[in-house]
C-alpha positions in Angstrom: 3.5 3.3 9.7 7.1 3.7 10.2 8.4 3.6 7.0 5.9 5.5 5.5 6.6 8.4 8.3 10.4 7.8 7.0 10.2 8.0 3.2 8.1 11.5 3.9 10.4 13.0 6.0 13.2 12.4 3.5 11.3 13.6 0.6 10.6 17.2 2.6 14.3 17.2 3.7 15.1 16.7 -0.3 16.8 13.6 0.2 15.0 12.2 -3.2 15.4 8.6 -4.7 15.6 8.8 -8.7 12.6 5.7 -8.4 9.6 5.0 -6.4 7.5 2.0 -6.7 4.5 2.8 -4.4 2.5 -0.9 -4.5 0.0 -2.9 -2.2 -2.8 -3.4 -1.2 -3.9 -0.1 0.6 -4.2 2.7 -1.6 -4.7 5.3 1.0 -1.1 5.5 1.9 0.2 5.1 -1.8 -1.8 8.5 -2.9 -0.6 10.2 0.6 2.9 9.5 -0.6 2.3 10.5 -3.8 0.6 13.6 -3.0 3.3 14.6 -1.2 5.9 13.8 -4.2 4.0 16.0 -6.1 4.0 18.7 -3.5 8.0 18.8 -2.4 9.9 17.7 -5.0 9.5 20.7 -7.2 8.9 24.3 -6.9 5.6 25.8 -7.8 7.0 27.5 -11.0 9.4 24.0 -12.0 5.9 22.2 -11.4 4.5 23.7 -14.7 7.3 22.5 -17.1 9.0 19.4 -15.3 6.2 17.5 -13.7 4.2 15.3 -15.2 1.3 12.8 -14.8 -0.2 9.8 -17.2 -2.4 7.0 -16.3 -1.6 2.7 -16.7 -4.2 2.8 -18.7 -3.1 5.0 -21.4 0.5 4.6 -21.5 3.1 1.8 -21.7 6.4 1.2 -19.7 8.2 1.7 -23.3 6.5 5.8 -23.1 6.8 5.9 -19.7 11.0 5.0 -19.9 11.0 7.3 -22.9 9.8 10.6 -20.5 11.9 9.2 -17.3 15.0 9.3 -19.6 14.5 13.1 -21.0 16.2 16.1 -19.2 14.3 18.5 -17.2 14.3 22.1 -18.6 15.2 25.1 -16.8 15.9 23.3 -13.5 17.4 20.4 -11.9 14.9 17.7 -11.7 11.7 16.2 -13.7 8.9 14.6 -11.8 7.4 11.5 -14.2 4.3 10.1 -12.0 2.5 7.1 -13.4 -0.8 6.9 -11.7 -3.4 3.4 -11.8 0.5 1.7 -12.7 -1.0 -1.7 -11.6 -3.0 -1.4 -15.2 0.2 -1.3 -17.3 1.2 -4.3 -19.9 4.2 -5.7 -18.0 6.0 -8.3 -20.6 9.2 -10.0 -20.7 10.7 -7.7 -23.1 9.0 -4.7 -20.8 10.1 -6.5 -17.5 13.7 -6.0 -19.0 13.5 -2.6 -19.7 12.6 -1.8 -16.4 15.2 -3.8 -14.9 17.8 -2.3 -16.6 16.3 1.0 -16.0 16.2 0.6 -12.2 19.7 -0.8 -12.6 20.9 2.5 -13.8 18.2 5.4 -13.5 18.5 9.0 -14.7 19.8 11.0 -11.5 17.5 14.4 -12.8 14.2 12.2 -13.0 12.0 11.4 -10.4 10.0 7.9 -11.5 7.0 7.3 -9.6 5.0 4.2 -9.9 1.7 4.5 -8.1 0.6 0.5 -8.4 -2.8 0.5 -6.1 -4.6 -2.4 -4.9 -2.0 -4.7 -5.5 1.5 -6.6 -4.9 4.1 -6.5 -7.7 4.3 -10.0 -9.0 6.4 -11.9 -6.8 7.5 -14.4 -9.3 9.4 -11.8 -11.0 12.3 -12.1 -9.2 15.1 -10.4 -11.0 12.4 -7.4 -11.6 11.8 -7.1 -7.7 15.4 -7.4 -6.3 16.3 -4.4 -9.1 13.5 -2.2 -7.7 14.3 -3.8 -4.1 15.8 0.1 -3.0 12.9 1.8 -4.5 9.9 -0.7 -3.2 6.8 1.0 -0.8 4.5 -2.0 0.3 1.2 -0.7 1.1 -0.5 -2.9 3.0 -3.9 -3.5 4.2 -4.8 -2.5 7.6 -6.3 -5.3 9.1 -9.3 -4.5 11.6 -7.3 -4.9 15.1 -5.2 -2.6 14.1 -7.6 0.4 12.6 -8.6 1.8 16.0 -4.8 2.6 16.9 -4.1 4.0 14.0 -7.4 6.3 14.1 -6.2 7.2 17.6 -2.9 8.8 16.3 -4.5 10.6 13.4 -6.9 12.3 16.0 -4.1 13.0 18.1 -2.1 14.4 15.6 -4.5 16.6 14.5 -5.3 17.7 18.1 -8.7 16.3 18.2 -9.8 15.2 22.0 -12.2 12.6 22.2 -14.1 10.4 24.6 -13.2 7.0 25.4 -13.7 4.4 22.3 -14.4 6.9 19.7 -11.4 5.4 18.0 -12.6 2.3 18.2 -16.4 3.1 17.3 -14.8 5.1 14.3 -13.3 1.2 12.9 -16.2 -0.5 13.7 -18.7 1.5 11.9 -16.9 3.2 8.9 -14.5 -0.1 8.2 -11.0 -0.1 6.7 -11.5 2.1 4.0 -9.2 4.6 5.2 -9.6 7.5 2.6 -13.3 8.1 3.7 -12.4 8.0 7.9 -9.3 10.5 7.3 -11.3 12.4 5.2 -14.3 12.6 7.7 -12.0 13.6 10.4 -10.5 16.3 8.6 -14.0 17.8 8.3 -14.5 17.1 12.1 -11.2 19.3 12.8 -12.7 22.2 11.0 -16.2 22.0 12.6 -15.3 21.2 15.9 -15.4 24.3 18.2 -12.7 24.6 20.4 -12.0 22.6 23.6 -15.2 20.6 22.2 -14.6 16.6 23.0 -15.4 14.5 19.9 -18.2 12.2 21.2 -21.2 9.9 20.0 -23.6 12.4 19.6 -21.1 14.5 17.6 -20.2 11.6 16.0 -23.3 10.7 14.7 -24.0 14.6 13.7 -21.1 15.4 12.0 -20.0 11.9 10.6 -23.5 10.5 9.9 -22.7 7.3 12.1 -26.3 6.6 14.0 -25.5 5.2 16.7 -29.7 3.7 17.0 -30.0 2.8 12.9 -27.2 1.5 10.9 -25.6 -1.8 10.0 -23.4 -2.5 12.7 -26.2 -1.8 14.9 -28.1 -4.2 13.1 -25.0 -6.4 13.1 -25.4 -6.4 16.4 -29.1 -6.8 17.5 -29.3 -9.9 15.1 -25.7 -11.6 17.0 -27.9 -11.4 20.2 -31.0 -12.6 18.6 -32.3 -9.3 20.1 -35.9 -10.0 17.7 -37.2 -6.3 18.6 -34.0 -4.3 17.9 -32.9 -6.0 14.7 -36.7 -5.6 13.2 -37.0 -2.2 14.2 -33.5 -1.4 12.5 -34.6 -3.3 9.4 -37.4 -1.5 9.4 -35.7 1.9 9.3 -33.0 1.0 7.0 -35.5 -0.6 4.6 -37.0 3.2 4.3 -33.6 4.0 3.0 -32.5 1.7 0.2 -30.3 4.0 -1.3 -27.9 4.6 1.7 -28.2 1.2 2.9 -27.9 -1.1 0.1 -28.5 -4.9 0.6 -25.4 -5.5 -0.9 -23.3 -3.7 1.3 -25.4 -5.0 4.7 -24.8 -9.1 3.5 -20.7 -8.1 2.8 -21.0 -7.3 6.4 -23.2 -10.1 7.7 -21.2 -12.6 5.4 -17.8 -11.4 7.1 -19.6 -11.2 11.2 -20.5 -15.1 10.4 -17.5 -16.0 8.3 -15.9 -15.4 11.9 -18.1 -16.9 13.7 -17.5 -19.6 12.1 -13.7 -19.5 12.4 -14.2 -18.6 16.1 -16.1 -22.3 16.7 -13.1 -24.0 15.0 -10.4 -23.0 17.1 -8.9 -24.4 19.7 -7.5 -21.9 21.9 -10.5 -19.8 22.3 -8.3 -17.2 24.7 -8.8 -13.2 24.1 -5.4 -12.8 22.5 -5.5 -15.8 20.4 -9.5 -15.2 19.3 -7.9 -11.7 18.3 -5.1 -12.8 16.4 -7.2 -15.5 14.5 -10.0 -13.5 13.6 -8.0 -10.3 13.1 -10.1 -8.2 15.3 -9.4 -5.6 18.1 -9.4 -8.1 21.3 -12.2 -5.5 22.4 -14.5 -6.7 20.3 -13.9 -10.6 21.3 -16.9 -10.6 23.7 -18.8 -10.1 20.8 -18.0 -13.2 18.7 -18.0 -15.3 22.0 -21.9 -14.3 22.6 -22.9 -15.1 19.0 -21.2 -18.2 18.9 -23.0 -19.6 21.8 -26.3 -18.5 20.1 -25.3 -19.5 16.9 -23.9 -23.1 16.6 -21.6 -23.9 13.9 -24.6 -25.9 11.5 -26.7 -22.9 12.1 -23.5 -20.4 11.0 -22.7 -22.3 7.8 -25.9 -22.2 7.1 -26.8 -18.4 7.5 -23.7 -18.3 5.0 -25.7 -19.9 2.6 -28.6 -18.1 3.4 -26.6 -14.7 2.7 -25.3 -16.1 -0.7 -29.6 -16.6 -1.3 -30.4 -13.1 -0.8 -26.8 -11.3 -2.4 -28.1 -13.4 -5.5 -31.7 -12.1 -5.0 -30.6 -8.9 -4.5 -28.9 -8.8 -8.2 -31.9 -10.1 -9.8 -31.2 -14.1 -10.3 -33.9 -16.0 -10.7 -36.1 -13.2 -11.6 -36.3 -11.6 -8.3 -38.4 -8.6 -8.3 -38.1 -8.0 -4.6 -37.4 -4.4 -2.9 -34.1 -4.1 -0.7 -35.9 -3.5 2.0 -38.3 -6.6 2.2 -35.2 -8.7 1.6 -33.6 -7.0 4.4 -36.8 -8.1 6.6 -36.7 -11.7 5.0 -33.0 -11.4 5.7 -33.5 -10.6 9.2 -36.4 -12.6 10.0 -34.5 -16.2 8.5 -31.1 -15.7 10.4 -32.6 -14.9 14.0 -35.1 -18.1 13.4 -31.6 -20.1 11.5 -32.7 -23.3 13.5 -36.4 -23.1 12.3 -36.3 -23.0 8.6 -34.9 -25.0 5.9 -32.1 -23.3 3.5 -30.9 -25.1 0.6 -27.1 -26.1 0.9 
């Protein structure tokens, strides 16, 4: 991310903005940037007396104005960070504040807004074009574009690897980009030198089984492969606790969800299956194969179907079944879609 890459290099070169209003989507790269705020901007020693740190949640934007507009002591610059920002009170009278704030900030104070998991509202116009110079959009990464970006953070940090690691990486860990850049920083300190980062040490040092987990399973039950996805079930059934049934119908429900949207479009070519579905185009040949096992009737209604067992799986209608002999019920009623009845 370019602009991310930007803002940090300025910040280590001391070229400071008096605001920063880190919001989006992706939390990943709003506490990188704030980390490193925290890190650059002040000494060690100026850290102690001119830095500090409160929570949405326990503040307002009235106490949090009130601190950016004090003077440091003993140095040049105060760092004010206000972390979980999305869960501040942001009223008209508030909204005003903060525009004339922005208009005119305090050149020793460094404001930080860390406002995860979300957009500043849009409809505040007047409040965003104030903010406009001091606005980080963190946005999702969407799945085409995780194995690239995996790719440079290996190669940044020196890691060689065989072909499609990157890509394996995104498919099995998703977009939840804290947990795969903290696993690869473990992987950099256990790999031995000159050691290529492959399945096997994949699956030892990240936990990814390549034979038993939900993409696996993912992908015996698209090919109506009846021994494979039974035999994973089976196995992951043993293990309730890491393999929730919640988590394996989120990923079912989104496989089919796409499905679905593959057998509405018209253009069915590799690039625009890619850009619709907002895949890698690697992983195309996949959603072509299920599709012409599972019609679009038979799709819909293994979305139902998943909706069944989620609710099951919280304990509607006085379900008393384990995770694992949903998972097999689960299993059993998607590969055999065009056999049994599901209520729509």
């Amino acid at each position: 991310m370019k602009e991310l890459e930007s803002l940090v290099k300025n910040i280590k070169n001391k070229e400071i903005l008096p605001i920063y209003f880190l919001h989006g989507a992706e939390p990943y790269f709003i506490d990188q940037l704030v980390k490193v705020i925290e890190d650059e901007v002040l000494s060690e020693d100026e850290r102690d007396f001119n830095q500090t740190v409160v929570y949405g949640k326990d503040t307002s934007y009235p106490e949090v104005l009130s601190l950016a507009r004090q003077f440091p002591m003993m140095g040049e610059r105060q760092v004010i960070i206000v972390k979980e920002a999305q869960d501040l009170r942001l009223t008209e009278t508030e909204t005003e504040a903060l525009i004339q704030y922005a208009q005119n900030p305090i050149p020793s104070t460094v404001l930080v807004f860390a406002h995860k998991n979300k957009k500043l509202d849009g409809k505040k116009k007047k409040l965003n074009a104030a903010l406009k110079p001091y606005l980080f959009l963190s946005e999702e990464v969407r799945d085409y574009e995780l194995p690239k970006l995996i790719q440079q953070e290996l190669q940044k940090m020196g890691i060689k690897t065989a072909p499609n690691i990157s890509n394996l990486l995104a498919e099995y860990m998703g977009n939840d980009l804290s947990r795969i850049f903290n696993e690869l920083n473990k992987v950099k300190i256990i790999l031995k030198d000159g050691e290529v980062l492959d399945e096997k040490l994949v699956e030892r040092y990240i936990g990814i089984s390549k034979e038993y987990n939900v993409f696996e399973l993912q992908n015996a039950i698209a090919l109506k492969d009846v021994t494979k996805a039974f035999k994973i079930a089976y196995f992951m059934g043993k293990n309730e606790k890491e393999n929730p049934i919640i988590s394996i119908v989120s990923v079912l429900f989104s496989f089919f969800s796409k499905v679905i949207i593959y057998h509405t479009l018209a253009d069915k070519s590799k690039a625009s299956v890619a850009t619709a579905l907002g895949i890698n185009p690697f992983f195309v040949k996949d959603y072509q194969a299920s599709a012409g096992l599972y019609p679009l009737k038979y799709a819909t209604r293994i979305i139902t179907l998943l909706r069944e067992i989620d609710m099951k799986s919280k304990g509607l209608g006085a379900n008393q079944t384990s995770d694992g002999e949903l998972l097999k019920e689960l299993v059993y009623k998607i590969i055999n879609i065009d056999k049994i009845k599901v209520k729509v």
